[in-house]
N, C-alpha and C positions, 0 to 999 in steps of 0.2 A: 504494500500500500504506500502511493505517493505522499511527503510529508502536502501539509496545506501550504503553499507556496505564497497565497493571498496576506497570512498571520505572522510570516517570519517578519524578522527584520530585516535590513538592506543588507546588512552586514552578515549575517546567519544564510542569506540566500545566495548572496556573493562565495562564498565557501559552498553552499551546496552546489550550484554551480562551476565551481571550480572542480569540484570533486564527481560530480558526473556532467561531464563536457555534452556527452548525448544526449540529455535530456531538453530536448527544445523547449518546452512547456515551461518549466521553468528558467531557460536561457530569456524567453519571450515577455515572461514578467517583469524582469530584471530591467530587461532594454526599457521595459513601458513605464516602469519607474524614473530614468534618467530626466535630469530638466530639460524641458520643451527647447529648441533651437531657440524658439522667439524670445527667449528668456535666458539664452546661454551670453556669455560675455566672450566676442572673438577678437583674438587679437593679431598684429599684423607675423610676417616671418621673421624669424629671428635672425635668419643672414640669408644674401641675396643668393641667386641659383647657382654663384662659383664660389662662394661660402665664405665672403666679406660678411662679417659680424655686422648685424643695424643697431647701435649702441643708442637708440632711443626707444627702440621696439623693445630694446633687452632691457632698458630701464623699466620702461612701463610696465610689464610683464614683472618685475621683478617689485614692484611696488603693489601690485594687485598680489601675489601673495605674501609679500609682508601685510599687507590687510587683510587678508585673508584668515592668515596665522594669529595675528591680533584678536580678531572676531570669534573665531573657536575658543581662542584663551579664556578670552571675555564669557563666552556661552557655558565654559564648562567653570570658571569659577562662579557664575551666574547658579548653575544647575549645584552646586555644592552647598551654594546659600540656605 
């Protein structure tokens, strides 16, 4: 019997999925969890196609997960409170 794939958590499903790669069913869940495109944050390429580094592409990029790491810091001493 399949576990409920609906009840897991992202994390717990991401491992079941890892651990049976065949299982489309819940591969398929997994993907319909990710955030929507419309809502995802793109950013440009990190070096051009002969692989000069773009040192403000790599800034920005590099500033979005310094916030990024800020914000979980913040949510999980938030969630400790």
């Amino acid at each position: 019997m399949k576990p409920n794939f609906a009840e897991m958590s992202t994390k717990k499903l991401k491992a079941y999925v890892l651990a049976h790669r065949e299982d489309l069913e819940a591969l398929d869940i997994l993907v319909n969890r990710r955030t929507p495109d419309s809502e995802a944050t793109l950013y440009g390429p990190m070096v051009t196609a002969d692989g000069t580094p773009i040192e403000d592409n790599i800034r920005i990029a590099e500033e979005a997960i310094r916030q990024r790491i800020e914000q979980a810091n913040q949510n999980k001493q938030d969630s400790q409170s």
